[in-house]
C-alpha positions, 0 to 999 in steps of 0.5 A: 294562945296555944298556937302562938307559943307552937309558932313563937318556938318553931320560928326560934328553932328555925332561926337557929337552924335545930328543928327536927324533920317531926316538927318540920312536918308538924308545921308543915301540917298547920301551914296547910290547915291555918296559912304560912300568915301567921309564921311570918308575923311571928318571924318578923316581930322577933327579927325587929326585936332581935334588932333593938336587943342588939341596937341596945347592947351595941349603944350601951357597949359604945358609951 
């Protein structure tokens, strides 16, 4: 559960452009021990529900 809050902020921060050279080498470290698998689930989950928040807002905006 750890791990996956580590890699749910650090794709966030790396969406929005904010993470720092730290962190960077942070997750650097635990790509290298645990494979880059689990950082791009995690990224296109959040992509597909970043997506359905914006389908909503927009159907909602349009009725």
């Amino acid at each position: 559960m750890k791990n996956l809050i580590f890699i749910i902020k650090s794709v966030l921060a790396a969406f929005c452009g904010i993470q720092s050279n730290k962190k960077f080498d942070h997750d650097d470290k635990f790509i290298q021990k645990n494979g880059v698998s689990s950082f791009i689930l995690i990224g296109f989950v959040l992509v597909f529900i970043l997506g359905l928040i914006l389908y909503f807002i927009v159907s909602f905006i349009l009725s």
